[in-house]
ROMIMAR-285345 format. One record per residue (C-alpha): x negated, y negated, z. Coordinates in steps of 0.2 Angstrom, whole numbers, plus 2048, in hexadecimal, padded with zeros to 3 digits. Example, Ala and Ser with C-alpha at 12.3 -4.5 7.8 and 13.67 -1.06 7.14 Angstrom:
// residues 2
7C2816827;7BC805824;
//
This chain:
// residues 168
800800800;7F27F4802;7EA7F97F4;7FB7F47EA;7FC7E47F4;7E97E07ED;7EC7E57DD;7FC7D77DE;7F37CA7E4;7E37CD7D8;7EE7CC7C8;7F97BE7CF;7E97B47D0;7E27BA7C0;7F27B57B5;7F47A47BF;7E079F7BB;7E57A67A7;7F379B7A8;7E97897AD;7DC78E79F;7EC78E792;7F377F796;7E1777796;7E177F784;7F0778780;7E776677F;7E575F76E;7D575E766;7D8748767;7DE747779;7CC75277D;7C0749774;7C673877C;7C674178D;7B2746789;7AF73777D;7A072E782;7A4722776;7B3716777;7BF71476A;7BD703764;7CE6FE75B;7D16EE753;7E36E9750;7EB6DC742;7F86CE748;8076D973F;8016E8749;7F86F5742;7E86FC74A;7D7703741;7C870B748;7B870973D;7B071B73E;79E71A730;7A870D726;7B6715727;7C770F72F;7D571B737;7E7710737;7F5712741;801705749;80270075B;80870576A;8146F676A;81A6F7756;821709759;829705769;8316F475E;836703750;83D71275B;83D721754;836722743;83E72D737;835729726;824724723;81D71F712;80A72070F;7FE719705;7F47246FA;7E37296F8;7D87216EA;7E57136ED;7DC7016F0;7E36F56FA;7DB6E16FF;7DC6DE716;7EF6D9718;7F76E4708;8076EB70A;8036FD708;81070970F;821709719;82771072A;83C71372C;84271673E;856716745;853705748;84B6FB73A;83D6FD72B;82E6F572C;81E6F4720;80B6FA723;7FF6EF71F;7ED6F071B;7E06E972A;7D26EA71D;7CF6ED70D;7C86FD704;7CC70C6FA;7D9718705;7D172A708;7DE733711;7EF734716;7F573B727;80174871E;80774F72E;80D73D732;81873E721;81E751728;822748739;82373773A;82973974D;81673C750;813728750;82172775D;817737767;806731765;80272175A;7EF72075F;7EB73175B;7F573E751;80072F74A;7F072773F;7FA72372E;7EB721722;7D7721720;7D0713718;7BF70F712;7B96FE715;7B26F2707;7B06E5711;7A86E9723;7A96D6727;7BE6D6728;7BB6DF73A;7B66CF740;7C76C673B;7D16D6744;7D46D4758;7CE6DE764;7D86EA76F;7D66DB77E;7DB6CC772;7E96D676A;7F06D977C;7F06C7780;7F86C3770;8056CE773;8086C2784;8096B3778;8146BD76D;8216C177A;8206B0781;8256A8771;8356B4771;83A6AF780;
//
């Protein structure tokens, strides 16, 4: 009988440690690279907010935090593709939610390499996670001096202040 009680105990512990190593599995391969990055993610952001992230000259773009909160729930989203060339501040896709359509606009100019295909699929991913899975499109830069005319993620919060104060 105490051998049976052991034997219990033993695999209870077992399958409880097997189950914290799945749910650590379960992390996506974004949210562990940010945990472990010694590098922080330096995002500049555009007055009509969209967001890029220069990575070897080229940019990952997505919108804010803010914009898809302002949309809801998207349901539709139209993005630019590769090969197509677009000048900082082009109109070069479209985002639908329950509430409104807005456009996406270029932060700076260059050649589009990539799409985020899964964001086509699922558009609710920019709702779930617009930093990371939600990116919208890849871009390489022309022009490496447009950076300097994008805000940082400090200015754009204090320009989101300003913003809300003028609605008010």
């Amino acid at each position: 009988m105490a051998l049976q009680r052991y034997f219990i105990h033993a695999s209870k512990q077992y399958m409880s440690r097997c189950c914290v190593l799945q749910t650590n599995l379960k992390q996506s391969y974004c949210e562990l690279r940010h945990k472990y990055s010694t590098k922080p993610i330096a995002r500049q952001y555009t007055d009509r907010h969209e967001w890029v992230v220069i990575d070897n000259g080229v940019g990952t773009v997505g919108i804010s935090k803010y914009a898809q909160e302002a949309l809801g729930d998207v349901v539709f989203a139209q993005l630019p593709e590769p090969g197509a060339q677009f000048k900082a501040g082009d109109e070069c896709g479209a985002l639908e939610s329950v509430k409104a359509a807005s456009e996406v606009y270029s932060p700076v100019s260059g050649t589009v390499t990539e799409k985020n295909k899964n964001v086509e699929d699922k558009p609710g991913l920019i709702n779930s996670s617009c930093y990371d899975e939600g990116w919208l499109f890849k871009i390489s830069l022309s022009d490496n001096e447009e950076i300097k005319n994008l805000m940082s993620e400090e200015q754009y919060n204090k320009y989101l202040e300003t913003d809300v104060e003028k609605d008010h």
